[in-house]
C-alpha positions in Angstrom: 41.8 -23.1 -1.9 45.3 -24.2 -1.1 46.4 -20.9 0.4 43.2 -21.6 3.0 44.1 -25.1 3.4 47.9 -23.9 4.3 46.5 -21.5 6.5 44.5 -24.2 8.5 47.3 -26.5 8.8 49.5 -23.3 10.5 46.6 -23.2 12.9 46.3 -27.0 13.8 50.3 -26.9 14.7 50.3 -23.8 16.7 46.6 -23.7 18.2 45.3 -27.4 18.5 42.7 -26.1 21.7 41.7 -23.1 20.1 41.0 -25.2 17.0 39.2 -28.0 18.5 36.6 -25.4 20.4 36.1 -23.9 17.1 35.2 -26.9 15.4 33.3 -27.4 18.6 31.6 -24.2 18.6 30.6 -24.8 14.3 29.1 -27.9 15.3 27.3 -26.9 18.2 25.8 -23.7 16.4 25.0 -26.1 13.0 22.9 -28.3 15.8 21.0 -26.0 16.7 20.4 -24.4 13.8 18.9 -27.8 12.2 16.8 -27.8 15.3 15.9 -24.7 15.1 14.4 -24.9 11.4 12.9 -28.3 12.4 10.7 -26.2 15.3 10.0 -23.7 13.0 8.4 -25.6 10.1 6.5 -27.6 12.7 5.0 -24.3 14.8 5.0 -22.1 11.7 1.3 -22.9 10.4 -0.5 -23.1 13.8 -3.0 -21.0 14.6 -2.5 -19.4 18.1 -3.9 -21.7 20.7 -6.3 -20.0 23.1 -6.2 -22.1 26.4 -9.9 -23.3 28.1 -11.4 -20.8 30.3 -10.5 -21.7 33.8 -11.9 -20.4 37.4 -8.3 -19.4 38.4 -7.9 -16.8 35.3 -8.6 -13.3 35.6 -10.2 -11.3 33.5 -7.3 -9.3 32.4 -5.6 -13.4 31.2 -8.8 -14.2 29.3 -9.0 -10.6 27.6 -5.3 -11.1 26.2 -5.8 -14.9 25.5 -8.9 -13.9 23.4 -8.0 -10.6 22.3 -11.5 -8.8 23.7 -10.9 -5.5 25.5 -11.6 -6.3 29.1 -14.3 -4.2 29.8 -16.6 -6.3 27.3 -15.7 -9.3 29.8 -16.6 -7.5 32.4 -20.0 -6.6 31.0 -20.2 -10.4 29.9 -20.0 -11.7 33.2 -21.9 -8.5 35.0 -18.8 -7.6 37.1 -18.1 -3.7 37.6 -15.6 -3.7 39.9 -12.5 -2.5 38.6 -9.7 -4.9 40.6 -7.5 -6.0 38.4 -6.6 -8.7 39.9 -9.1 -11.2 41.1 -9.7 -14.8 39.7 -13.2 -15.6 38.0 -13.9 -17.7 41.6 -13.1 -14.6 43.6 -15.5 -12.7 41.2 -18.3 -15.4 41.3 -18.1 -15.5 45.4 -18.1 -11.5 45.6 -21.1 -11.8 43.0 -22.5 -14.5 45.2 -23.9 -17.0 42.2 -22.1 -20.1 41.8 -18.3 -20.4 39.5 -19.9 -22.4 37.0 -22.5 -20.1 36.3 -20.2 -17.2 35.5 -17.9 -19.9 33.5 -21.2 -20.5 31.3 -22.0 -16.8 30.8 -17.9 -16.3 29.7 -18.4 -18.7 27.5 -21.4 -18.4 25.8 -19.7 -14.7 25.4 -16.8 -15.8 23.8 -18.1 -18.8 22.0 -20.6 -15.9 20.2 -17.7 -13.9 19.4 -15.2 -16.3 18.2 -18.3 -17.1 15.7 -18.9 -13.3 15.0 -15.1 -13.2 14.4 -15.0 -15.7 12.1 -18.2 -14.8 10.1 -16.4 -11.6 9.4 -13.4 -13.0 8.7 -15.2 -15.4 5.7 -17.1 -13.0 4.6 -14.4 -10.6 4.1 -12.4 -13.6 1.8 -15.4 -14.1 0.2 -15.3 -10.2 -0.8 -11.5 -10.3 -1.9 -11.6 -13.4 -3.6 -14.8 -12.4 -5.7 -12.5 -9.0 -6.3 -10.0 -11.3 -7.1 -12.1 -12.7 -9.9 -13.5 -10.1 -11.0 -10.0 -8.3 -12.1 -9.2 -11.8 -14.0 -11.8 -11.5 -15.8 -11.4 -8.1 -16.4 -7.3 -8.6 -18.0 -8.3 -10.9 -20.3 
């Protein structure tokens, strides 16, 4: 401890700058690294937001923001066209029905498979908890 402490009092006397941007730089990366585990507590636990369905989006967006292969969109919406690239109001006008039809079929589509999804998903903990209990039982 006192050969450190020497060794830091030889640097304040010959490198005062060089010193002070080092304390600088410590405190600046102690900041952010408070901030840093602050954000990460706070966004740790959230489930993944998936935004509202919009009549800009494409179907390529809404196939990544709810993880559905974009070809089951397509058949959800009765659009066969394979550009990329078009917004659900482009599709609607080429379709020639109205943007808030097409942005009820969507999602009624993905309103029935977010409850699909999830039915799976309890069912399957439902599964490994009652496996869960059943080894329990089964070590005592």
């Amino acid at each position: 401890m006192r050969n450190l402490l020497a060794t830091l009092r030889l640097l304040w006397a010959h490198h005062k700058p060089t010193m002070i941007l080092m304390a600088a730089a410590c405190a600046a990366v102690l900041f952010f690294a408070v901030q840093f585990a602050f954000d990460h507590r706070h966004w740790r636990d959230r489930p993944p937001e998936r935004p509202e369905v919009e009549a800009w989006m494409t179907i390529r967006f809404v196939a990544r923001a709810y993880d559905h292969p974009p070809e089951e969109i397509r058949a959800a919406i009765a659009y066969s066209d394979p550009e990329r690239r078009l917004s659900f109001q482009d599709i609607a006008s080429r379709q020639g029905r109205d943007v808030s039809e097409l942005m009820s079929d969507l999602n009624s589509f993905l309103d029935t498979e977010e409850a699909e999804r999830k039915a799976r998903h309890d069912k399957k903990h439902r599964k490994d908890s009652k496996d869960d209990k059943d080894t329990e039982g089964a070590d005592r």
